[in-house]
C-alpha angles and dihedrals in degrees: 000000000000131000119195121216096182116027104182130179117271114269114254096282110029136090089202123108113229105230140158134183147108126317131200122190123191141173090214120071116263113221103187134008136184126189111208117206111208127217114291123220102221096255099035122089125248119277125170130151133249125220123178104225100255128075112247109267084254084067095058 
């Protein structure tokens, strides 16, 4: 699951998007997922993290 926190054009040339975020692998299924942007000071880039809709096994 990947959640992207800048998704820019692709540069001249190229057909690939330019994108850069949070990842989360699992060997169990995820079922639902959300990706939060916070909030941006003008000349900083985007961050936000990326949860996967369901607590880690150690939370239960």
């Amino acid at each position: 699951m990947f959640g992207a926190n800048i998704d820019n054009d692709p540069p001249v040339g190229s057909e690939h998007r330019v994108q850069y975020g949070t990842a989360i692998l699992s060997r169990y299924p995820i079922t639902a997922s959300d990706n939060t942007w916070l909030v941006k000071p003008p000349d900083q880039e985007q961050r936000g993290p990326t949860g996967s809709g369901r607590p880690p096994r150690s939370w239960t």
